[in-house]
C-alpha positions in Angstrom: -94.4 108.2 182.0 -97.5 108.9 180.4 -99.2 106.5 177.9 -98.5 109.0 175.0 -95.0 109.0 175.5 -94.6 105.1 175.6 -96.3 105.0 172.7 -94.7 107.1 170.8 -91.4 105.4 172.1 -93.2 102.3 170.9 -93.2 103.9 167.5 -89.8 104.6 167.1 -88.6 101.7 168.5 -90.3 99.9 165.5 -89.2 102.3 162.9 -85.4 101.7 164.0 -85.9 98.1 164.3 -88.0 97.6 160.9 -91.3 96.3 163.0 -94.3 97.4 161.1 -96.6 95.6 163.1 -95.3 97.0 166.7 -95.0 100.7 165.0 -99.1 100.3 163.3 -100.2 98.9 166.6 -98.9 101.9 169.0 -100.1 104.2 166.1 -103.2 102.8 166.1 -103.5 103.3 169.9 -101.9 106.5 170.0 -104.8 107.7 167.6 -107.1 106.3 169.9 -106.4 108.2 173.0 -105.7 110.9 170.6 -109.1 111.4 169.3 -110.8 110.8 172.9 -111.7 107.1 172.2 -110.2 105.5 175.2 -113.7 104.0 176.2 -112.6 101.6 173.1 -109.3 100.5 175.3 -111.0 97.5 177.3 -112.5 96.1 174.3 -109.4 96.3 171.8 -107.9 94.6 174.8 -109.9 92.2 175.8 -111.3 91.0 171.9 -108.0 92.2 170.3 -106.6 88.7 170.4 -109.1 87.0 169.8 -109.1 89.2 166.4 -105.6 88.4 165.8 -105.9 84.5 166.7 -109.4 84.7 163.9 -107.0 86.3 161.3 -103.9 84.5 162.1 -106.4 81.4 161.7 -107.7 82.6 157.9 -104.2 82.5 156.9 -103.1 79.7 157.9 -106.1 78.0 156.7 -106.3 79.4 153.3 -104.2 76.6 151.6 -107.0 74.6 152.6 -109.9 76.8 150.8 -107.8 77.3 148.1 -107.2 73.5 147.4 -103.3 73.9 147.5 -103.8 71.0 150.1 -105.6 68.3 149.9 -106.5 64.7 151.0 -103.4 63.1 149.7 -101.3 65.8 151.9 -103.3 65.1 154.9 -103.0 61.6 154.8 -99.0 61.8 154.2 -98.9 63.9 158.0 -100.4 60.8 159.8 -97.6 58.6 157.3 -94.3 60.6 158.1 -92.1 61.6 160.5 -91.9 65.6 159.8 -96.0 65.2 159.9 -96.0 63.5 163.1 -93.4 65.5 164.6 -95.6 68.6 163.4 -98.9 67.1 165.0 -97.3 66.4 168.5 -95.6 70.4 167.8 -99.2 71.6 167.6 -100.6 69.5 170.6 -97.8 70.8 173.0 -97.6 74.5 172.0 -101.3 74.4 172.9 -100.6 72.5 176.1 -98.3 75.2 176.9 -100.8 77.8 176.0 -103.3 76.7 178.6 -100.4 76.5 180.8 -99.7 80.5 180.2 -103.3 80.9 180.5 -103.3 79.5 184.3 -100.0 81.8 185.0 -101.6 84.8 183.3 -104.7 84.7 185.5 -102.8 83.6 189.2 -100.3 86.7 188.6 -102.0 88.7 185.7 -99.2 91.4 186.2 -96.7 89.2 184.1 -98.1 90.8 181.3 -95.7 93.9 181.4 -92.9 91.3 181.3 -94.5 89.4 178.3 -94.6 92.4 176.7 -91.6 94.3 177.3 -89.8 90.6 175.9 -92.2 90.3 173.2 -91.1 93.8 171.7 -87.6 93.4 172.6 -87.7 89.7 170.5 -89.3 91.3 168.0 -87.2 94.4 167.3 -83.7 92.4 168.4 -84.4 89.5 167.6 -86.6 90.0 164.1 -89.4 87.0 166.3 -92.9 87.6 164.9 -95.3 88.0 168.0 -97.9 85.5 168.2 -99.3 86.3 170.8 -99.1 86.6 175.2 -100.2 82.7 175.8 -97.4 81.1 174.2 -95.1 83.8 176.2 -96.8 83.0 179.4 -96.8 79.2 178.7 -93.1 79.5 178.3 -92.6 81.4 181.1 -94.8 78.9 183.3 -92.0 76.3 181.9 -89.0 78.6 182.6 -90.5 79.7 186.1 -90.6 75.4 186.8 -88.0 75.1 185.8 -86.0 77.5 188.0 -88.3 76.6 191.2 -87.2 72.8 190.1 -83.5 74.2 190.2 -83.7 76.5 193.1 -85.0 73.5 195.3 -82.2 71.5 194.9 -80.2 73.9 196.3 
């Protein structure tokens, strides 16, 4: 199948399950190839999430510049449970981010997988994609975890 065609299947896809962002993103690609631009693919690839991550990163960070937190609400995360239990939350989802890095770079063809699951959590399961590394992390822990399993018996 031609990369047209899967992204025009992409398209629909995210018009029947309500995903703007999967339906923008295969547009935007199918316009790409489309106008003869393809030399553009490595680099949307290889900087695209690094884009992503830098605008994921000004939103969550605009509380901050616009003074809706402040010291006080810092200080009460170091003081309370739900703020602890959200520092050790951020600590281990990036632990298991380098984790999906390692995986993504000993069997780099996972990525199909990630993907394929990504769209079908985000269509099926209304998930918001965040991004291939916490996939792959998760992954790494499910592919443990099964090796751990499999062992035993």
């Amino acid at each position: 199948m031609s990369g047209e065609v899967i992204l025009v299947l992409l398209i629909v896809i995210g018009l029947i399950g309500r995903s703007p962002i999967i339906s923008t993103a295969a547009c935007v690609l199918l316009i790409v190839k489309l106008v003869h631009l393809e030399r553009f693919l490595p680099t949307i690839e290889r900087r695209g999430l690094e884009l992503g991550l830098l605008f994921l990163t000004f939103s969550v960070l605009v509380p901050f510049a616009s003074e809706r937190i402040g010291s006080k609400d810092m200080v009460s995360v170091i003081t309370s449970w739900p703020g602890i239990l959200a520092l050790t939350g951020g600590a281990i989802a990036t632990y298991v981010n380098g984790k999906g890095l390692e995986m993504l770079k000993l069997d780099p063809q996972l990525i199909v997988g990630l993907v394929v699951g990504s769209i079908f959590g985000i269509v099926f399961l209304r998930g918001i994609p965040v991004g291939p590394l916490m996939a792959a992390g998760i992954t790494a822990i499910l592919f443990k975890l099964f090796s751990f399993i499999a062992d035993r018996f």
